[in-house]
N, C-alpha and C positions, 0 to 999 in steps of 0.2 A: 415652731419658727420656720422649718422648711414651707409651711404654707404663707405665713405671713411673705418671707420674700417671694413665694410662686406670684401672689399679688403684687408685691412692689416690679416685678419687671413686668407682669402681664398690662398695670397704668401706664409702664414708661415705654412697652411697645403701641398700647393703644395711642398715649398720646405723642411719640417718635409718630405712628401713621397719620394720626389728624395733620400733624403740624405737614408732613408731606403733601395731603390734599388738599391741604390751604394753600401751599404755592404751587400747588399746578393749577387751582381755580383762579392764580391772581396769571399765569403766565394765558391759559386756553380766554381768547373773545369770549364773552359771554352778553347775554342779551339784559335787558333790565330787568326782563319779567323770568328770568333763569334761578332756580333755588334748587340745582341741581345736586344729588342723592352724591354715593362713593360711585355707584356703579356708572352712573350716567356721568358722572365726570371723566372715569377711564373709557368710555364709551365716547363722550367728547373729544376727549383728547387723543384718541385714535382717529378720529374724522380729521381733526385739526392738521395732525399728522400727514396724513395723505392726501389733505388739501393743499399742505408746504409743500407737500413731494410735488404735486403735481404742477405748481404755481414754477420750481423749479426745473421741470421738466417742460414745461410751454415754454421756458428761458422768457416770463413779463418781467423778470425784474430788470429796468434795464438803468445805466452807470447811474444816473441821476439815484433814483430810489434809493439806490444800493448805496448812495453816501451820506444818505442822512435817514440815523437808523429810527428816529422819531417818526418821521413820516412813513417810510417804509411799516413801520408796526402799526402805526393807523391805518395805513391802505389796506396791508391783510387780516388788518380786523374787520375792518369792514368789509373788504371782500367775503374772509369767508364767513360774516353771518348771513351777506345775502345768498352765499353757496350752499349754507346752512340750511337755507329756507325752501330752497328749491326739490 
């Protein structure tokens, strides 16, 4: 019985992590042709990271953006996949 539950929490940590990498792949831009692995999504999602950092360190986001947070999430999608690319 001690193995059976080693297994039941070993499924409920595996899929506790899936269900984590699924909302960080729905929050990171991502491109159409992306079918991105675990690694390359935390590999992603640190670029993303330091791409916010830096967007608010250049101070673009300016009052307008900043109050509508629809647009504002479009723009840094789209920015950083063209930053993405470069």
């Amino acid at each position: 019985t001690q193995r059976v539950m080693a297994n039941v929490r070993e499924r409920q940590r595996t899929q506790s992590l899936n269900e984590a990498f699924a909302a960080l792949r729905k929050i990171i831009p991502t491109l159409p042709s992306d079918k991105l692995s675990k690694i390359q999504t935390l590999k992603l999602a640190a670029r993303y990271i330091d791409f916010l950092y830096q967007v608010l360190q250049s101070d673009e986001l300016d009052s307008k953006m900043a109050s509508c947070s629809y647009v504002a999430h479009e723009r840094l999608s789209y920015a950083f996949s063209v930053w993405r690319m470069e």
